[in-house]
C-alpha positions in Angstrom: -25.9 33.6 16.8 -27.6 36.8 16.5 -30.1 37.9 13.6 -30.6 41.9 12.4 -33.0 42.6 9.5 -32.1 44.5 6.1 -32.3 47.6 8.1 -29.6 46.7 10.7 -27.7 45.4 8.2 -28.0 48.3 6.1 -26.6 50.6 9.0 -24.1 47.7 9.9 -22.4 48.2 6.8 -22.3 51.9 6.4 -20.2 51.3 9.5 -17.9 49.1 7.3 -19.2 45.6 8.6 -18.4 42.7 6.8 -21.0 40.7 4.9 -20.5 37.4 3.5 -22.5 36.2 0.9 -23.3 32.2 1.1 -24.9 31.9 -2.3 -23.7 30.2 -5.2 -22.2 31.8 -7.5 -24.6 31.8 -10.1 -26.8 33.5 -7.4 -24.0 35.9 -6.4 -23.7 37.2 -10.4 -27.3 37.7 -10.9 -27.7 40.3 -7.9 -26.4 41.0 -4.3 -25.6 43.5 -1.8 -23.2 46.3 -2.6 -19.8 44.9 -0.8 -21.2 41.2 -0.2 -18.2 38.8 -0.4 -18.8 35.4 -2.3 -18.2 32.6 -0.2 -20.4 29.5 -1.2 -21.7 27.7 1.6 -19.8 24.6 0.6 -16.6 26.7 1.3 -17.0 28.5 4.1 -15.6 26.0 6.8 -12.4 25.8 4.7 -12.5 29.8 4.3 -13.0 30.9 8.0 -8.9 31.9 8.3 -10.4 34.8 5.7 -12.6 35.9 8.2 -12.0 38.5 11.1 -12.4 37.1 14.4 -12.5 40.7 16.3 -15.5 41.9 14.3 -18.9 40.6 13.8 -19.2 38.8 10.5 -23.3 39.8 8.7 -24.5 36.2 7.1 -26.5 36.2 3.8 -27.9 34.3 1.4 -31.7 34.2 -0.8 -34.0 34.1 1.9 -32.2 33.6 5.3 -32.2 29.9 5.5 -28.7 29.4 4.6 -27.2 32.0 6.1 -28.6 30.9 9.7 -26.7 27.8 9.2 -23.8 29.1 7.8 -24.2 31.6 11.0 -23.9 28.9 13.2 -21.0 27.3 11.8 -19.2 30.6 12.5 -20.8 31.2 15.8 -19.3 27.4 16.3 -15.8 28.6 15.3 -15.5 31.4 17.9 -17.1 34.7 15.6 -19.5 36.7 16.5 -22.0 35.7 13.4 -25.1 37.7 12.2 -28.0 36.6 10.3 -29.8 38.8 8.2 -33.4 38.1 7.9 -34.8 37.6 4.8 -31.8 37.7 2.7 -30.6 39.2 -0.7 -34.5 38.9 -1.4 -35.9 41.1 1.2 -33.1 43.6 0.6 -33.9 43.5 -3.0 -37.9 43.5 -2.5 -36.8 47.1 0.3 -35.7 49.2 -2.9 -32.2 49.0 -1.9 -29.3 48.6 -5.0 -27.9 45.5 -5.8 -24.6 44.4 -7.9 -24.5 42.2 -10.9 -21.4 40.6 -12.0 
């Protein structure tokens, strides 16, 4: 499993990477990264057919602690998994926009 930081990420997605939020819900709603797909962390074993296979899949949650297990899981299952560092909090803490829902 590999780890980038909000910057990485930040240039991962303007290339169209995709970023699965672990969060619950709740968390999801209140704020996260422009283009972050929901998928709880009590899901995501039963979701990985969602998933791409042939790109590497970015790994966030609040602070990072989640998503490096959730990373794991996926780096287990044959994708190339990223965490991000620091989570939806350090992207928020950066400046960077967030969605509500």
């Amino acid at each position: 499993m590999r780890e980038t930081d909000i910057a990485g990420l930040e240039a991962a997605l303007e290339d169209g990477a995709t970023l699965v939020d672990v969060r619950e819900p709740d968390e999801y709603a209140e704020g996260h990264v422009p283009g972050a797909r929901p998928i709880p962390m009590g899901q995501l074993p039963a979701r990985l057919g969602e998933l791409d296979r042939e790109r590497p899949v970015f790994v966030i949650c609040a602070s990072g602690n989640r998503s490096s297990a959730m990373a794991e899981v996926l780096d287990q299952a044959g994708f190339d998994a990223v965490n991000v560092a620091g989570g939806t909090g350090a992207w928020q803490r950066s400046g960077r926009p967030v969605q509500t829902r």
